[in-house]
N, C-alpha and C positions, 0 to 999 in steps of 0.2 A: 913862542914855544918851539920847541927843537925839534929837526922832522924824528929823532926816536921815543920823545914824548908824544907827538903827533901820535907814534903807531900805536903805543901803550895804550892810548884809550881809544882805540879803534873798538872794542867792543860796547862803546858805553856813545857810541855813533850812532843817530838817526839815521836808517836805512831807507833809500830813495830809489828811483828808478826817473829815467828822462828822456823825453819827449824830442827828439834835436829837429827843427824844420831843415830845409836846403833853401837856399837862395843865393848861389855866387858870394860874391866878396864879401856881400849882407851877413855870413857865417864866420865875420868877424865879430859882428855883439856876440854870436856865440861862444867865440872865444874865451870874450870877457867875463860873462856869466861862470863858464867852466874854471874860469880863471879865481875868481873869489869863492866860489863851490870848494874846490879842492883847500883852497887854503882854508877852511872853515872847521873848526875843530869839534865839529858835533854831528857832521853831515856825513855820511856813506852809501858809494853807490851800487846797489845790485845790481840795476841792468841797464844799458841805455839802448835806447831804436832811435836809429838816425836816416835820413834819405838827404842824397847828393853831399850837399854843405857839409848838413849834418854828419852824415856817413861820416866824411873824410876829420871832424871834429871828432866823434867817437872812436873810429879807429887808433888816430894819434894819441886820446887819452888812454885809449887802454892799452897799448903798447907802452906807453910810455909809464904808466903805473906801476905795468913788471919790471920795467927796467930800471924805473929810481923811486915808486911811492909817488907821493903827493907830489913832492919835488919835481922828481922824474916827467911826470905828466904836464906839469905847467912851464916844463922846459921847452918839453916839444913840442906841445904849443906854439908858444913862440917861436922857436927853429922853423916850423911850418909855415906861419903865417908872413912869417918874414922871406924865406922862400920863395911865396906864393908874388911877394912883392916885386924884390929881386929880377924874378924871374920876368917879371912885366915893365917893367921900370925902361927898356928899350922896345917897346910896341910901339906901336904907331895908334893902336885905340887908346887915345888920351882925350882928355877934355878940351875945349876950345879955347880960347884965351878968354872969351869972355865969360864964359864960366869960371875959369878960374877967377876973374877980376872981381866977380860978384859971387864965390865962395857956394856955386852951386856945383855939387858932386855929379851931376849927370850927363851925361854922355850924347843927349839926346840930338846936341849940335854939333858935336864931333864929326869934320868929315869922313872920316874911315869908318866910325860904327853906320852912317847913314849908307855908306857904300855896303857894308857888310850887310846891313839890315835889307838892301832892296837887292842886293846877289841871292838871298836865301830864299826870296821868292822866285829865282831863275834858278837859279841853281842850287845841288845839294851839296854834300860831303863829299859825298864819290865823284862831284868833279870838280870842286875845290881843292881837295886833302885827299884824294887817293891814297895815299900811304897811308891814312890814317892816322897821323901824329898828336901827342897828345902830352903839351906838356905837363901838367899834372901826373901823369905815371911817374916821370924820374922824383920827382920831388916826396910824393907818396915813398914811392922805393925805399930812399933815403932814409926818411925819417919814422917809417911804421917797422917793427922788427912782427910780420908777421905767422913767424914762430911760434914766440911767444901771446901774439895775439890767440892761436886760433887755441891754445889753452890754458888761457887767462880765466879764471874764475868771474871776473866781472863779466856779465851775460851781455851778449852782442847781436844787436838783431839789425840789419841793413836790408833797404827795400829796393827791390827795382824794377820794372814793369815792364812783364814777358810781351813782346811785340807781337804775336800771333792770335793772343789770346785778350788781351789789354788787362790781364791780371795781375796782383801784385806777387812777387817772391818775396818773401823773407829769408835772406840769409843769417843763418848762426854760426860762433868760433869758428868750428872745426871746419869748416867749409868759405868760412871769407878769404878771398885773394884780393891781389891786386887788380883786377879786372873786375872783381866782385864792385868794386872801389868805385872803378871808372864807368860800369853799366849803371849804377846806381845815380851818377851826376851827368849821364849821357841825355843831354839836349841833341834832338836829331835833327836840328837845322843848322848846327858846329860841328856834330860830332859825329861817326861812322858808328852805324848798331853795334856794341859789345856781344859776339857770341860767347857762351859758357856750357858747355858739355852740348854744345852747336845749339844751343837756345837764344835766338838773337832776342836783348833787351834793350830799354830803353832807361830814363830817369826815371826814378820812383817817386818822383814827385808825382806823376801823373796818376797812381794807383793808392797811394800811404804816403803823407807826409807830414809828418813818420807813424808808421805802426804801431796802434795801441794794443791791436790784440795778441800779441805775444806777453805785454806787458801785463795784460790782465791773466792770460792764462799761467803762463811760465813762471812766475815772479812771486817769491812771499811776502815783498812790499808793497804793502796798500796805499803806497804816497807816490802819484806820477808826476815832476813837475813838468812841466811844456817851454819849450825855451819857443817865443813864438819872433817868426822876423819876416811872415808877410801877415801883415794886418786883414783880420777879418771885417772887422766896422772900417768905411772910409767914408765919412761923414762928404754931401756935395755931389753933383752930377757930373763925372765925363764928359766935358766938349769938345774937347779937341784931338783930333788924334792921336795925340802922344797919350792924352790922360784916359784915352778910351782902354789903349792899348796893353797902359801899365796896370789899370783896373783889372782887365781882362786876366793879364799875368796871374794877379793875386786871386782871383776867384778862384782860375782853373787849379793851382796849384794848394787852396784849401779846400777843394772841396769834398775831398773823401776822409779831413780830417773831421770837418764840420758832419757829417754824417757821422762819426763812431762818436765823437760828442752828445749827438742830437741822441745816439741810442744809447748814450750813459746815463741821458737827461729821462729819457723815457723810462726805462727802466729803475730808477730811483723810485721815481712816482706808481709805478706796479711791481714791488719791490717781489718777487716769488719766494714762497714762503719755504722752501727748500733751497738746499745746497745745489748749484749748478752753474754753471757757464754763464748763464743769464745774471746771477746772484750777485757772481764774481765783477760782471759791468759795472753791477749798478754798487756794491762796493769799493770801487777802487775813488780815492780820494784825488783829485785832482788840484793842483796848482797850477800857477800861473808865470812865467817872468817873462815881461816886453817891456817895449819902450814908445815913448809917441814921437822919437829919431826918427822909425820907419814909415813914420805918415808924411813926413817932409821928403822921402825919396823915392824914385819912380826906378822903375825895372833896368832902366839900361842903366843906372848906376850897379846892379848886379856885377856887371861886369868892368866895374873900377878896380884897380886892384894896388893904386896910389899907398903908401905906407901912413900918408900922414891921414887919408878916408879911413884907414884901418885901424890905426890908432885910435881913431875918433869912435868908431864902431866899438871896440875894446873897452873904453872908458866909458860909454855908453853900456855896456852890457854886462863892467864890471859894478856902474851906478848902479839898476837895474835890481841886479842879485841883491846886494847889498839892501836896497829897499826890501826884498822880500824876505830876508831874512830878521830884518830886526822889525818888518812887522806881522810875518805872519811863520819866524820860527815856532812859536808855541802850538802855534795849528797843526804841523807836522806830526801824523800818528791819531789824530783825534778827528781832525775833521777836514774837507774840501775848502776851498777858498775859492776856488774858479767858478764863477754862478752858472752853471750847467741851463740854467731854466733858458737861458735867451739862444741856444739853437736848439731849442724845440717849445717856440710860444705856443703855437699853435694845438701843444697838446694838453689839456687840461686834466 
């Protein structure tokens, strides 16, 4: 179909809102996901809430929406992610030969990530990167026109988590910058605190990843999907350092997702017999799009940023979508698909 067929039946679109995780280069299955979403000619999005990854995925689609539609958006995508590549393609954190030889993404035997990894416990940002350099700003710069972002109609929520206080901000349009961008995917053992009207932040991974409740409040879409890309179930116990570590990664940074889940789940089940906040929880219908890609990678592949890892990530995330949509399009608008009941067994 034509992108000015595409916009003719823009009103006869299933209206959505989405959930983006952060997780480094891992925010390439989001890509892909975003990637076959857009082209999907039944699908529209209200709002999306993203933290780190994610942010910087939402950002560039809705920038890039104003600037070319559907089109538009899955350009610069692209443009982005290949940037992202580009830009790391002469680093010295690459994988080892033996990883490469045996087709594992991880980083974990890299000598430079092991060098980086044991600096971060002597040292921080401020004596590493005093200047505080960041490549990611230029690249954002580039390719986000945020002008038109911050009065984009499609509703933007970014999270990132005030350092003083360990709460989460939600940023909306008129108020996301570039810095908005960068405090949002700020790891403070890489990165120098992001201040913002002198409020030093960190990642919003730490507080919302990513914010449901703007989605539940703001939003007149009852349909949230969750684009997930650190695994909540990881079936097996941690023995080893490495696997301690990367387990670690993924709990701490689901965990206050898993909490507004667990209060979705609850509240279904004490559904209150009036209109309110609480109401609005326990209606919002949720979905699901992952992949079991990310049970095979451990956290310092976060920080791959290989074209041909991304690629893989992409067609992974474009699979992904695809599966959800041809089996749970018809769900969309009627009813949840994401079994809420399993973070919150405990409550009967």
């Amino acid at each position: 179909m034509s992108e000015r067929a595409k916009q003719s039946t823009a009103t006869n679109r299933k209206q959505i809102n989405l959930a983006l995780q952060g997780g480094g280069s891992h925010g390439a299955f989001t890509w892909g996901v975003l990637d076959r979403l857009l082209e999907d000619e039944e699908i529209e999005l209200e709002a999306i809430s993203g933290t780190s990854a994610g942010a910087m995925n939402a950002a560039v689609v809705t920038s890039g929406f104003c600037k070319g539609k559907y089109d538009g958006a899955r350009e610069d995508l692209e443009r982005f992610w290949s940037a992202v590549s580009e830009a790391a393609r002469f680093s010295p954190l690459q994988r080892s030969p033996i990883d490469v030889l045996f087709g594992n993404w991880s980083l974990g035997n890299s000598p430079m990530y092991q060098w980086l990894d044991m600096s971060a416990k002597l040292f921080s940002p401020y004596d590493l990167n005093p200047a505080g350099d960041n490549p990611l700003a230029a690249l954002l710069a580039d390719v986000v026109d945020f002008d038109l972002l911050n009065k984009s109609p499609t509703k933007l929520f970014i999270t990132a988590t005030n350092v003083e206080t360990g709460q989460a901000r939600v940023f909306r349009n008129p108020d996301i910058s570039l810095d908005v961008l960068l405090a949002s995917a700020c790891l403070p053992n890489i990165y120098k605190t992001v201040e913002i009207d002198g409020v030093p932040y960190w990642d919003g991974g730490y507080s919302g990843n990513p914010s449901l409740g703007p989605l539940v409040r703001e939003c007149s879409a009852n349909d949230t999907v969750l684009v997930q890309i650190n695994p909540v179930k990881r079936p097996g116990i941690p023995k080893t350092s490495h696997e301690i570590s990367s387990r670690l990664n993924e709990i701490s940074f689901n965990s206050s997702l898993v909490k507004e889940l667990r209060m979705m789940s609850v509240i279904r089940k004490d559904m209150p017999p009036h209109q309110c906040e609480a109401s609005s929880w326990g209606t919002m219908r949720m979905h699901l799009i992952a992949s079991d890609v990310m049970l095979e990678l451990d956290h310092t592949s976060k920080m791959n940023a290989e074209w041909d890892f991304m690629t893989m990530l992409r067609d992974k995330g474009r699979e992904a979508a695809g599966v959800f949509l041809e089996k749970h399009r018809g769900d969309i608008g009627k009813t949840l698909t994401l079994d809420l009941e399993q973070f919150a067994p405990d409550y009967v």
